[in-house]
LOGUMI-239669 format. One line per field, with one value per residue: residue in three letters; x, y, z of N, C-alpha, C in turn. Coordinates in Angstrom, 3 decimals, decimal comma. Each point is the difference from the previous one (the first is absolute). Example, Ala and Ser with C-alpha at 12.3 -4.5 7.8 and 13.67 -1.06 7.14 Angstrom:
<sites>
type c(ALA	SER);
n_xx c(13,190	-0,350);
n_yy c(-5,690	1,050);
n_zz c(7,800	-0,720);
ca_xx c(-0,890	0,820);
ca_yy c(1,190	1,190);
ca_zz c(0,000	0,060);
c_xx c(0,900	-0,770);
c_yy c(1,200	1,090);
c_zz c(0,000	0,730);
</sites>
This chain:
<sites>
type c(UNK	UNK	UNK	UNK	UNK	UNK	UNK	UNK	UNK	UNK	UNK	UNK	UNK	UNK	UNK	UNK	UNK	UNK	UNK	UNK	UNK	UNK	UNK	UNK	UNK	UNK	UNK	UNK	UNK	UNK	UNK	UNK	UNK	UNK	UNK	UNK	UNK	UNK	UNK	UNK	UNK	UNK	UNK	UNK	UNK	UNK	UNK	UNK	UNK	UNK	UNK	UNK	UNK	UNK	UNK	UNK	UNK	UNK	UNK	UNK	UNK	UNK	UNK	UNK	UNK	UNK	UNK	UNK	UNK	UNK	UNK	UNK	UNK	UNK	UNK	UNK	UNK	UNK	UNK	UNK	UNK	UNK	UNK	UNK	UNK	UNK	UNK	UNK	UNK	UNK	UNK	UNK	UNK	UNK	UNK	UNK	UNK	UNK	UNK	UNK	UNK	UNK	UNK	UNK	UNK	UNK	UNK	UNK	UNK	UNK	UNK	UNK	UNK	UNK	UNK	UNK	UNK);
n_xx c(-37,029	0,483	-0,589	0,108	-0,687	-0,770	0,442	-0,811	0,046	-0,847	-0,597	-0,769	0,224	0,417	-0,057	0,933	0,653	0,008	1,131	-0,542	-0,719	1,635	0,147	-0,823	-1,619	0,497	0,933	-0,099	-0,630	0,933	0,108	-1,164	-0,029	0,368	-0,461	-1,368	-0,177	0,493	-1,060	-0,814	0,585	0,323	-1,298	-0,795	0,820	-1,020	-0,813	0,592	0,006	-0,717	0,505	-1,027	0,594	0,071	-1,328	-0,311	1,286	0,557	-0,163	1,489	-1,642	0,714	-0,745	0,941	1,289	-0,799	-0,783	1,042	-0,678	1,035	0,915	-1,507	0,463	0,887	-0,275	-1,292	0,925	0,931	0,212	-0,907	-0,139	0,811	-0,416	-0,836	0,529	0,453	-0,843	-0,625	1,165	0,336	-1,541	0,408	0,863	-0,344	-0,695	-0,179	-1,312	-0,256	0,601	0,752	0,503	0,283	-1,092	0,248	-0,458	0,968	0,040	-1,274	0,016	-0,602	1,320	-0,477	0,702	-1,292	0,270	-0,275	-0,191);
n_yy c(76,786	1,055	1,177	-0,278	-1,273	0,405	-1,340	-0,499	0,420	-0,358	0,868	-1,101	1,221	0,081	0,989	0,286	-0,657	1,064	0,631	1,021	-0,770	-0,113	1,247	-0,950	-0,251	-1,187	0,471	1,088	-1,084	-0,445	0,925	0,283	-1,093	-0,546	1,096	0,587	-1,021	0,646	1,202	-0,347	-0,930	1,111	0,845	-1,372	-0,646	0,979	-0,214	-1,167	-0,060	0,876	0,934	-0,120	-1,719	0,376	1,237	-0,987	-0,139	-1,150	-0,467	0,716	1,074	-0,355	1,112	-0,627	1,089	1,013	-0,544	0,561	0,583	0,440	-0,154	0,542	0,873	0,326	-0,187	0,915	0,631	0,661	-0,161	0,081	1,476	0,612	-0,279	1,535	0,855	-0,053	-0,807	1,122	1,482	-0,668	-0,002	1,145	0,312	-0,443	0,663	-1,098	0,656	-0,988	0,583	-0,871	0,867	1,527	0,070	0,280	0,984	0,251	-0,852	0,391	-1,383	0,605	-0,250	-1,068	-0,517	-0,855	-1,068	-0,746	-0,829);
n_zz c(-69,373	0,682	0,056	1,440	-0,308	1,138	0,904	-0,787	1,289	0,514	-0,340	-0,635	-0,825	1,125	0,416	-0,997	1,179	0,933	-0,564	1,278	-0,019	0,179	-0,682	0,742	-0,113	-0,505	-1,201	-0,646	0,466	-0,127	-1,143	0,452	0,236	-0,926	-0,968	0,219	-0,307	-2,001	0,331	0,435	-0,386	-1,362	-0,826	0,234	-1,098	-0,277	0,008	-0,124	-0,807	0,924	-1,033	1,079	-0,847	-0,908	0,667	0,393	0,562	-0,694	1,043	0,102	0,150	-0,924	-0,548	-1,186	-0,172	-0,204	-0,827	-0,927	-0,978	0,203	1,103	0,284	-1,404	0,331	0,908	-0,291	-0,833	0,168	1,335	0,275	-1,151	0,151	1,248	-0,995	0,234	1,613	0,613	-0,894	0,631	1,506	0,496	-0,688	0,651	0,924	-0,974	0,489	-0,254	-1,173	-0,860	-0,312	1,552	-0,479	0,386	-1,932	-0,562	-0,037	0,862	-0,561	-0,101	-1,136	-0,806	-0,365	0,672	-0,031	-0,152	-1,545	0,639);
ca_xx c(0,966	-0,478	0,717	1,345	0,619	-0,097	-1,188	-1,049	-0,549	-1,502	-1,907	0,156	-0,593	0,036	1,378	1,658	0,187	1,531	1,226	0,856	-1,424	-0,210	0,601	-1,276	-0,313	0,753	1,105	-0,268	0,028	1,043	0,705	-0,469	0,138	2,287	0,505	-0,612	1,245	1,104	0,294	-0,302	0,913	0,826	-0,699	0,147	1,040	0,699	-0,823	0,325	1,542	0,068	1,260	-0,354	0,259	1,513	0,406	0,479	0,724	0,152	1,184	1,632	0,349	1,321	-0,104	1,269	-0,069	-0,832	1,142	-0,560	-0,760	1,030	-0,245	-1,133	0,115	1,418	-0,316	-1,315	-0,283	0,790	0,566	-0,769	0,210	1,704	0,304	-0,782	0,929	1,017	-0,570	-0,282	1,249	0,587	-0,897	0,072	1,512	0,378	-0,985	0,444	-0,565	0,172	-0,838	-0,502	-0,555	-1,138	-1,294	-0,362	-0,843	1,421	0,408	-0,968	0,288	-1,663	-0,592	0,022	1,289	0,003	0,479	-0,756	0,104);
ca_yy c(1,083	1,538	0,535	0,421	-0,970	-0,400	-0,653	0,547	-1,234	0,498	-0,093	0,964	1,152	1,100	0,778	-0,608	0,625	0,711	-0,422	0,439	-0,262	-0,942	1,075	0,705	0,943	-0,754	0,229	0,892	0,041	-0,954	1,227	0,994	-0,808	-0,025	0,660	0,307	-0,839	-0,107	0,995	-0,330	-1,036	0,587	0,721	-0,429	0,153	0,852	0,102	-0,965	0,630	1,197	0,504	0,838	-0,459	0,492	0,888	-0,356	-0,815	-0,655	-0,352	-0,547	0,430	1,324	-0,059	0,939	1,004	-0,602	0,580	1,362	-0,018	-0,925	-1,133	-0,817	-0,001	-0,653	-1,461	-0,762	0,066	-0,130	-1,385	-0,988	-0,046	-0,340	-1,695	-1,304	0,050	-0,757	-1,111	-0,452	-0,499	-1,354	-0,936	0,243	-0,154	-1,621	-0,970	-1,331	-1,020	0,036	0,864	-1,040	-0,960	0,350	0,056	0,988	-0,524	-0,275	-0,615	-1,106	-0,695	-0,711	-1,180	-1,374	-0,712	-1,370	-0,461	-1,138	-1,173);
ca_zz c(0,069	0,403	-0,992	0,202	0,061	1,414	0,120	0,592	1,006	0,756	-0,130	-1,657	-0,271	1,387	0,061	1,282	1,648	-0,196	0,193	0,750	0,473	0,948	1,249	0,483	1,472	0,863	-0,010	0,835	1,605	0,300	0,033	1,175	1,361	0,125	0,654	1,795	0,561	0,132	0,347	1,718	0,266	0,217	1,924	1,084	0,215	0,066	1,483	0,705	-0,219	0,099	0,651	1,087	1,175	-0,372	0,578	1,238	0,453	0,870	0,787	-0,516	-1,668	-0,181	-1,976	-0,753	-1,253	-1,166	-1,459	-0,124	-1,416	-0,978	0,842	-0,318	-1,077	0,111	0,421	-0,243	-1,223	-1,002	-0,031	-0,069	-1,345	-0,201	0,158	-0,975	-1,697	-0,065	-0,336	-1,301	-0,978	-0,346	-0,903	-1,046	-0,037	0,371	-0,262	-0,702	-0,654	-1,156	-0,916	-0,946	0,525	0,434	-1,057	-0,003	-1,358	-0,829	-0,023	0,151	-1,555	-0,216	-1,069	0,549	-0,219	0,319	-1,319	0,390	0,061);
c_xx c(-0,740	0,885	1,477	1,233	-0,016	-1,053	-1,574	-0,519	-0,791	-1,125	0,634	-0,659	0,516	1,385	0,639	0,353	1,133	1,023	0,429	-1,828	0,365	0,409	-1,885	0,488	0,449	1,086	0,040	-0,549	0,742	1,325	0,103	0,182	1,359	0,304	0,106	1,033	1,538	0,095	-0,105	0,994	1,490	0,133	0,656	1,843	1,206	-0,670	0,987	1,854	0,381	1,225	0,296	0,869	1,610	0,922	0,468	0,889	0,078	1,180	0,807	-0,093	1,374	0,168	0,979	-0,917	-0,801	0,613	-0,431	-0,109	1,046	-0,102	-1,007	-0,249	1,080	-0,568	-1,074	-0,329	1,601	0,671	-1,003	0,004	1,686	-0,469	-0,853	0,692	1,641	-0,624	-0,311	1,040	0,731	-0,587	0,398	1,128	0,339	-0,995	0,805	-0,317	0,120	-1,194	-1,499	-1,536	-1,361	-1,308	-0,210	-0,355	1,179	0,009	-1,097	-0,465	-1,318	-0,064	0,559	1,493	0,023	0,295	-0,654	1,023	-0,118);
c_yy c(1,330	0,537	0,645	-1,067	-1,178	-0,912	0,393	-0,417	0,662	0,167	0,866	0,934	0,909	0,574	-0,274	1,102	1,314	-0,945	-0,459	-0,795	-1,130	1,019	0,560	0,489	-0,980	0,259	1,309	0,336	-0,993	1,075	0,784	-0,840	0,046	1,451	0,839	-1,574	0,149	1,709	-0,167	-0,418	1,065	1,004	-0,736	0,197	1,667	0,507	-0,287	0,293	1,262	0,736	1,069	-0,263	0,049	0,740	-0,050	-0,858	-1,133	-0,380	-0,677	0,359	0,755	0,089	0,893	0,895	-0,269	-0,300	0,699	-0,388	-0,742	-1,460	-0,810	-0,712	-1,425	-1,584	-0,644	0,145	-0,389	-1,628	-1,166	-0,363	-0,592	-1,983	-1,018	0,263	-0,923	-1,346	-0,301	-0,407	-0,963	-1,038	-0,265	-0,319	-1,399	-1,161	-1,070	-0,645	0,033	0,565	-1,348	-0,723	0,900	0,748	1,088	-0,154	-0,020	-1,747	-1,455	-0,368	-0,822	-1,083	-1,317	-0,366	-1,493	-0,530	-1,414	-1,024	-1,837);
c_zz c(-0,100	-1,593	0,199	0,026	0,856	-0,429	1,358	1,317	0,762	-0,630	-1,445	-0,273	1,317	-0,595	0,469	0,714	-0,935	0,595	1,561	0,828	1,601	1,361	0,327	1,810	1,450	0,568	0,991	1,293	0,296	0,243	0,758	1,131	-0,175	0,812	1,207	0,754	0,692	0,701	1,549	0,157	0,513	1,401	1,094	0,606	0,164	1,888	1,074	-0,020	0,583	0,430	0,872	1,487	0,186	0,634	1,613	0,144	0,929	1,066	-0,605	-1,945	-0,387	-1,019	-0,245	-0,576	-1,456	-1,656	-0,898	-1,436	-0,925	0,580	-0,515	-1,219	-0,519	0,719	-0,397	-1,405	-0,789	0,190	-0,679	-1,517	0,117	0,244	-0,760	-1,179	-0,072	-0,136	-1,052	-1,248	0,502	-0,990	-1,281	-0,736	0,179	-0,652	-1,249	-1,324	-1,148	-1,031	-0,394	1,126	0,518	-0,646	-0,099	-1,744	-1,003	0,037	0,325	-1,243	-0,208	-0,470	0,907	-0,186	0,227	-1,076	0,055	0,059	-0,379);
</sites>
């Protein structure tokens, strides 16, 4: 045993590693590869996506009227909150189940109830 309590394992007398000794120079170019990865990756897709092409029409294009800041607001934000809050309160409301039946630390019992035989 170490004086910290720890048992001792590897070459006796060496210092023990820091805490944090498995984050080396491996790691960190693994890091650097994820991410130049995950950044090209994005690049590539914004390249390619280009909304240059937008600007030209196509045959039998017929785009409505645009929507305007409320509009935008109103469909891509407020509904989407409103139909998770109605979902959540049926959930809630209609929920069946019995107190007795569900886990929670009120109602979990340590001691043994077997009895001998």
């Amino acid at each position: 045993m170490t004086r910290r309590g720890r048992a001792s394992y590897g070459t006796p007398g060496a210092r023990p590693r820091p805490a944090f000794a498995t984050f080396g120079t491996v790691d960190k170019k693994n890091a650097l590869r994820a991410g130049a990865l995950a950044a090209g990756t994005t690049l590539m897709m914004l390249l390619m996506s280009s909304p240059a092409s937008a600007l030209t029409r196509d045959d039998g294009d017929d785009p409505g009227s645009g929507l305007s800041v409320i509009e935008t607001l109103g469909l891509y934000v407020i509904a989407p909150i409103a139909l998770f809050a109605v979902i959540a309160g049926l959930v809630m409301v209609l929920d069946k189940s019995q107190e007795k039946h569900r886990v929670t630390t009120k109602n979990i019992k340590t001691k043994a109830t077997a009895s001998k035989a």
